[in-house]
TORVEXTOR-342310 format. One record per residue (C-alpha): residue number from 1; z, y, x. Coordinates in Angstrom, 1 decimal. Each point is the difference from the previous one (the first is absolute). Layout:
ATOM pos      Z      Y      X
ATOM NUM      Z      Y      X
...
//
This chain:
ATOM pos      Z      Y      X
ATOM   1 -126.1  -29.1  -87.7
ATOM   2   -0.5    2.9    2.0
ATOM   3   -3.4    0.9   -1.7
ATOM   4    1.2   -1.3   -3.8
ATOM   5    3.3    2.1   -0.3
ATOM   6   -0.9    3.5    1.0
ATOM   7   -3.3   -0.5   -2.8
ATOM   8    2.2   -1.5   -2.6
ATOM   9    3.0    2.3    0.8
ATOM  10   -2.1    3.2    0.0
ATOM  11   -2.6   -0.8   -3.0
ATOM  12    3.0   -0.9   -1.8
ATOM  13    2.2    3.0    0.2
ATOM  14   -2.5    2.3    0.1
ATOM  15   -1.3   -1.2   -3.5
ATOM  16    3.6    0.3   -1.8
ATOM  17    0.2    2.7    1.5
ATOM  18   -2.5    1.3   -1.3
ATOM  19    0.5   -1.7   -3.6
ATOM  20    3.4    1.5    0.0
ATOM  21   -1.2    3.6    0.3
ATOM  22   -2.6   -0.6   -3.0
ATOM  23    2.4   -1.6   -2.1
ATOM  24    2.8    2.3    0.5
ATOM  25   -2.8    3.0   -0.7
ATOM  26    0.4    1.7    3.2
ATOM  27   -3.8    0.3    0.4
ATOM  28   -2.7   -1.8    0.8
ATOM  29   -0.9   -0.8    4.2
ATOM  30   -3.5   -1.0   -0.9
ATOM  31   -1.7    0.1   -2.6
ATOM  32   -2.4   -3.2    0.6
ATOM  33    1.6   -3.4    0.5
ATOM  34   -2.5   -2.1    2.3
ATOM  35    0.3    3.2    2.1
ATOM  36    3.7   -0.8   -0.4
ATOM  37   -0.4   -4.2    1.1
ATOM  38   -2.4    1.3    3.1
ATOM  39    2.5    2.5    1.3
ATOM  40    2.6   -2.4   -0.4
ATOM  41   -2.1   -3.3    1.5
ATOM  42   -1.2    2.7    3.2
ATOM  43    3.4    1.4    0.8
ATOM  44    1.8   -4.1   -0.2
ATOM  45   -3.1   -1.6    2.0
ATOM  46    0.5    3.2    2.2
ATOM  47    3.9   -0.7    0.4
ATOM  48   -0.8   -3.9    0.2
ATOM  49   -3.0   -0.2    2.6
ATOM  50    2.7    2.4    2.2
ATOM  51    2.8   -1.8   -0.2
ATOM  52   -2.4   -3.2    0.5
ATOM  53   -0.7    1.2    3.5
ATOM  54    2.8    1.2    0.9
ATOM  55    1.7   -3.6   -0.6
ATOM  56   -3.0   -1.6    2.1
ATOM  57    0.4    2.5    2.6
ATOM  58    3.8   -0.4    0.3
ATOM  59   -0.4   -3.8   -0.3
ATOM  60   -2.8   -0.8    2.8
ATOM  61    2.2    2.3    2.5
ATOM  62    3.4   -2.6   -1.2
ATOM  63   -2.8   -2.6    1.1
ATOM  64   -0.8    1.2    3.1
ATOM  65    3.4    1.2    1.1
ATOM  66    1.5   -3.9   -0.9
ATOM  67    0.2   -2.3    2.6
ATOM  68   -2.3   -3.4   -0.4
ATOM  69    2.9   -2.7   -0.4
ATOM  70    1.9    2.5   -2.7
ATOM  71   -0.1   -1.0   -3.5
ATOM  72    0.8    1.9   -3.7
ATOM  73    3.6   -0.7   -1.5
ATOM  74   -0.7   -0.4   -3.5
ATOM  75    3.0    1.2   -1.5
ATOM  76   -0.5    3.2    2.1
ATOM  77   -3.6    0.7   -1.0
ATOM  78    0.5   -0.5   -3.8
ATOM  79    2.9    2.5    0.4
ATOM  80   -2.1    2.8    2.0
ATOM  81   -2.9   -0.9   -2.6
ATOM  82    2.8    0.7   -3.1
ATOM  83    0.7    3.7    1.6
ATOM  84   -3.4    0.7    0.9
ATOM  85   -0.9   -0.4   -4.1
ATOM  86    3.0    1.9   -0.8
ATOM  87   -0.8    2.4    2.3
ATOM  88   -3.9    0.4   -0.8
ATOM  89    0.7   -0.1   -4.0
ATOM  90    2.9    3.1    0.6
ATOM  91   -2.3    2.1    2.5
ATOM  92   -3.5   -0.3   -2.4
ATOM  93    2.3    0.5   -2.8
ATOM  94    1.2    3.6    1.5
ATOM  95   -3.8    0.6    0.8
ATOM  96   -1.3   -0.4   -3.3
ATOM  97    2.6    2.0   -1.8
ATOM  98   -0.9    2.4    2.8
ATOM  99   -3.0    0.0   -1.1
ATOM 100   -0.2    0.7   -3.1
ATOM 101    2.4    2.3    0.4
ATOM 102   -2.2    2.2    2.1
ATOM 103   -3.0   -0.2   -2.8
ATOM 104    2.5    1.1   -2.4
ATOM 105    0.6    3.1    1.9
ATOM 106   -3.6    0.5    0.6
ATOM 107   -0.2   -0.6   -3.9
ATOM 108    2.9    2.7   -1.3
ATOM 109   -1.3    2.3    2.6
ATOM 110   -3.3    0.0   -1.4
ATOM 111    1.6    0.1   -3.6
ATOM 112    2.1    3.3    1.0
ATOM 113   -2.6    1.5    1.6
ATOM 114   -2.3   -0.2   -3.3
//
């Protein structure tokens, strides 16, 4: 889950993102699509392989911090599992519109200056 989400969470909104400002004629961001897919595959593998260790980190420490005899509720660890998808999907959500918020700056700045 933790490297799954932020890929399909950021590819995803960074693509109708970008679909949306194409079909509502606001411009172009690039003007090749596979360049389009790699950005978008780079920046969600980026966002995925950091969230990935993070997760391992966090979880090995839990490990080592837990006493031998202790044991997992399960009720409890399907509900910190619920907010921690909740919680990834809403942060890399914020970060991709980020994003592609920022090339779009880059992009009418360039436009103005021209």
């Amino acid at each position: 889950m933790a490297l799954f989400v932020p890929l399909a969470i950021t590819v995803d909104f960074m693509k109708k993102i970008t679909e949306f400002f194409t079909t509502a004629n606001l411009g172009k961001l690039w003007d090749d699509e596979q360049v389009n897919m790699r950005f978008f595959l780079r920046e969600g593998v980026y966002n995925g392989l950091k969230t990935f260790l993070a997760i391992l980190i966090i979880m090995l420490v839990v490990q080592w911090l837990l006493p031998a005899e202790s044991t997992f509720n399960g009720l409890l660890l399907a509900c910190i599992n619920g907010i921690l998808a909740c919680s990834l999907a809403a942060y890399f959500t914020l970060v991709s519109v980020k994003q592609i918020n920022t090339i779009l700056e880059e992009y009418v700045n360039a436009v103005e200056r021209n």
